[in-house]
FINUPA-239003 format. One record per residue (C-alpha): residue in one letter; chain; z, y, x. Coordinates in steps of 0.05 Angstrom, whole numbers, plus 5000, padded with zeros to 4 digits. Last residue first. Layout:
! FINUPA-239003
SITE  residuo  cadena     z     y     x
SITE        A       A     Z     Y     X
...
END
This chain:
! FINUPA-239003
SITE  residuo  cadena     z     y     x
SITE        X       A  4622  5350  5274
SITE        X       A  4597  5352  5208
SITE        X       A  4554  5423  5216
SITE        X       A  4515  5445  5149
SITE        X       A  4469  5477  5129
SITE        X       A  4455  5566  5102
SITE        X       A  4525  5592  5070
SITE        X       A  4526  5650  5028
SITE        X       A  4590  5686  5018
SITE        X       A  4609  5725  4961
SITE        X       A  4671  5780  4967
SITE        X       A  4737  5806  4994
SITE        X       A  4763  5846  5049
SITE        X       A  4824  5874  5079
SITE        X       A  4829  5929  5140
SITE        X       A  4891  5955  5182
SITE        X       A  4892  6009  5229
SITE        X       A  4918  6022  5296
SITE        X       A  4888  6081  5324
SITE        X       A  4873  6112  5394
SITE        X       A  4856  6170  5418
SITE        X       A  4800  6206  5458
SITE        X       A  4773  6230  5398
SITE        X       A  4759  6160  5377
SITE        X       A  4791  6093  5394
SITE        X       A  4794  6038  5349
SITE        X       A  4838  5983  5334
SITE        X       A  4816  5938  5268
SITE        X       A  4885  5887  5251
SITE        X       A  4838  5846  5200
SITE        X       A  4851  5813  5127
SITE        X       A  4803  5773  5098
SITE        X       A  4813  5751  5033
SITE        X       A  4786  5702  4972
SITE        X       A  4724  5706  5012
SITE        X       A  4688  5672  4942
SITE        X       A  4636  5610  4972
SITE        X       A  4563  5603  4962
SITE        X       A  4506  5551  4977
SITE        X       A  4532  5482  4964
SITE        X       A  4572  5515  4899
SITE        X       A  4650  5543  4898
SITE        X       A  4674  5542  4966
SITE        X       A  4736  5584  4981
SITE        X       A  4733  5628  5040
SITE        X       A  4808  5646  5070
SITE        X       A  4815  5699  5121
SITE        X       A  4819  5717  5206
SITE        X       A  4845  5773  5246
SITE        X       A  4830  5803  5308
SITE        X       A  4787  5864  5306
SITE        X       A  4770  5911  5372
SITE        X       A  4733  5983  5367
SITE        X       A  4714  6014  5424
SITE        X       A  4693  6088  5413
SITE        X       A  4644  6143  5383
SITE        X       A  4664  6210  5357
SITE        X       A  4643  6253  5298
SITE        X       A  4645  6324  5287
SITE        X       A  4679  6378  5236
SITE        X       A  4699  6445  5251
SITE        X       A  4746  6458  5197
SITE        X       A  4740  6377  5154
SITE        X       A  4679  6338  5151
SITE        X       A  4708  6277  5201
SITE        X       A  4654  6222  5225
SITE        X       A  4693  6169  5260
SITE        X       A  4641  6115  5294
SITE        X       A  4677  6045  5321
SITE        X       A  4628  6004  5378
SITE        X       A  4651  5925  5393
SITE        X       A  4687  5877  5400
SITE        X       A  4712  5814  5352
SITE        X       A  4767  5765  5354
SITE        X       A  4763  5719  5295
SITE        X       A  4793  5664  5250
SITE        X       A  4772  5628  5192
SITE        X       A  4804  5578  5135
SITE        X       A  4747  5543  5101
SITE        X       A  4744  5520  5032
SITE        X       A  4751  5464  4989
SITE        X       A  4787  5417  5019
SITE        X       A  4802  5451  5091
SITE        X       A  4748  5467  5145
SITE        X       A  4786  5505  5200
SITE        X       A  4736  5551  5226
SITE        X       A  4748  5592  5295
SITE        X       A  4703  5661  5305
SITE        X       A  4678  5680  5370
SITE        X       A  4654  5752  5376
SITE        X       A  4616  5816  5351
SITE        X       A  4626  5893  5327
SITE        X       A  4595  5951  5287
SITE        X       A  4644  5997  5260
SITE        X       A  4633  6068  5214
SITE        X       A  4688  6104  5187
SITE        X       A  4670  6160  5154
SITE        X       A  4724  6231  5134
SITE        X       A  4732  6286  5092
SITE        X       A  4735  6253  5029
SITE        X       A  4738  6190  5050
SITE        X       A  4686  6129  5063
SITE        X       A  4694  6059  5096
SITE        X       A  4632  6027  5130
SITE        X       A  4628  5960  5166
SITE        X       A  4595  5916  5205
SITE        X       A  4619  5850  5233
SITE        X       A  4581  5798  5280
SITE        X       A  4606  5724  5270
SITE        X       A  4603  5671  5329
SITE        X       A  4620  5599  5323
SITE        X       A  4675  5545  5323
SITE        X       A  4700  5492  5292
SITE        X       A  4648  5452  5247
SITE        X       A  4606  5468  5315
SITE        X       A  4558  5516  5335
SITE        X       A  4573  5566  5277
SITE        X       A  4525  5622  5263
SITE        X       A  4559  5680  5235
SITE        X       A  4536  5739  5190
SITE        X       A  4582  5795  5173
SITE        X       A  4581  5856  5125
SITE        X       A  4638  5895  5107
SITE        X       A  4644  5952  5045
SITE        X       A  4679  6017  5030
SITE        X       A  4744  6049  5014
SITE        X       A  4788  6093  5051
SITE        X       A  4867  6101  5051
SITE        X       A  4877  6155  5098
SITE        X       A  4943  6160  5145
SITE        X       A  4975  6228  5130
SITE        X       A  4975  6301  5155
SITE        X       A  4912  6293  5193
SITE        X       A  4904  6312  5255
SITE        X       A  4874  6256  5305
SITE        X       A  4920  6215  5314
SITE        X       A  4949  6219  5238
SITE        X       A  4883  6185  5213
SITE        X       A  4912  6116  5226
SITE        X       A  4854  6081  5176
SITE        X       A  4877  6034  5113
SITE        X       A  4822  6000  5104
SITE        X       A  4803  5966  5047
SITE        X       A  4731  5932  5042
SITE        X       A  4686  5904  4985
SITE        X       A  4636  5853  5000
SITE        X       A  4578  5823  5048
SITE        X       A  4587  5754  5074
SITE        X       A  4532  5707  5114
SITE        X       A  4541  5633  5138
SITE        X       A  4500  5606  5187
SITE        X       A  4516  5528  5205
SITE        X       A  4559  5519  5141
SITE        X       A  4633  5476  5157
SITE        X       A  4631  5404  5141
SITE        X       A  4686  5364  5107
SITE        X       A  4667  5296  5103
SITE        X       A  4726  5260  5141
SITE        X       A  4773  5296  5120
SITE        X       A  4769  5275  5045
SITE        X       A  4777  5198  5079
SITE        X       A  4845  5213  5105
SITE        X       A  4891  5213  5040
SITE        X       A  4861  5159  5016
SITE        X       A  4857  5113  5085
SITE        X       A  4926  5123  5093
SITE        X       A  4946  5110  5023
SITE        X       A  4911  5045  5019
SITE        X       A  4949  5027  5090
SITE        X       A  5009  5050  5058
SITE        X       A  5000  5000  5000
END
């Protein structure tokens, strides 16, 4: 009876696969450490993230990130790439990443300007299949560090939205 149990409780594991180029594009949250650089409070701006990944294994892969958030007197603008982990779970996929890359803040307030920097993200999410072809990013929350106007900011970002997956990698 254990034996039965065993092999019950381990055969779903065996055919979990992970999608060999996934793509996500959704809402995103971020709440952006606007304080560095002047302004009387941190801003809470809205706007969207878009990432494709190709994974070389069930486990592991490489995901670019985009995104745009948008203010009233201010853009945030970041465009960033690196390895991303997959944990392939029932019926969804738990993810992890550490991305780098380029952060733009455009600010429309006295003078105005914009300033380029790095831009870092580590964080990771939950992706919950629902068809062969498409899963829900139940979340995605990231720790996004950027550094513009010669300062740096530690800001935090959550996502959510459709994902469309593109084969499949078993091992």
């Amino acid at each position: 009876m254990v034996l039965c149990l065993m092999c019950a409780a381990s055969s779903p594991m065996q055919g979990q696969t992970a999608p060999k180029v996934q793509v996500f594009a959704g809402y995103s949250y971020l709440r952006f450490e606007s304080t560095t650089i002047g302004f009387t409070n941190v801003s809470n701006l809205n706007g969207w993230n878009f990432s494709p990944a190709y994974n070389f294994t069930k486990h592991f892969g490489i995901a670019a990130d985009a995104s745009g958030h948008y203010g009233n007197h201010q853009r945030i603008y970041s465009f960033l790439v690196g390895p991303q982990i997959l944990y392939p779970q029932g019926n969804g996929i738990f993810f992890g990443h550490l991305l780098f890359g380029k952060g733009e803040d455009k600010v429309r307030v006295g003078l105005g300007g914009s300033s380029n920097g790095r831009a870092v993200v580590f964080g990771g999410g939950y992706d919950r299949t629902f068809t062969e072809h498409f899963a829900f990013r139940v979340v995605q929350a990231d720790y996004l560090s950027t550094h513009t106007f010669g300062v740096s900011q530690n800001n935090l970002r959550v996502s959510t939205g459709l994902v469309y997956h593109w084969g499949e990698r078993k091992k």
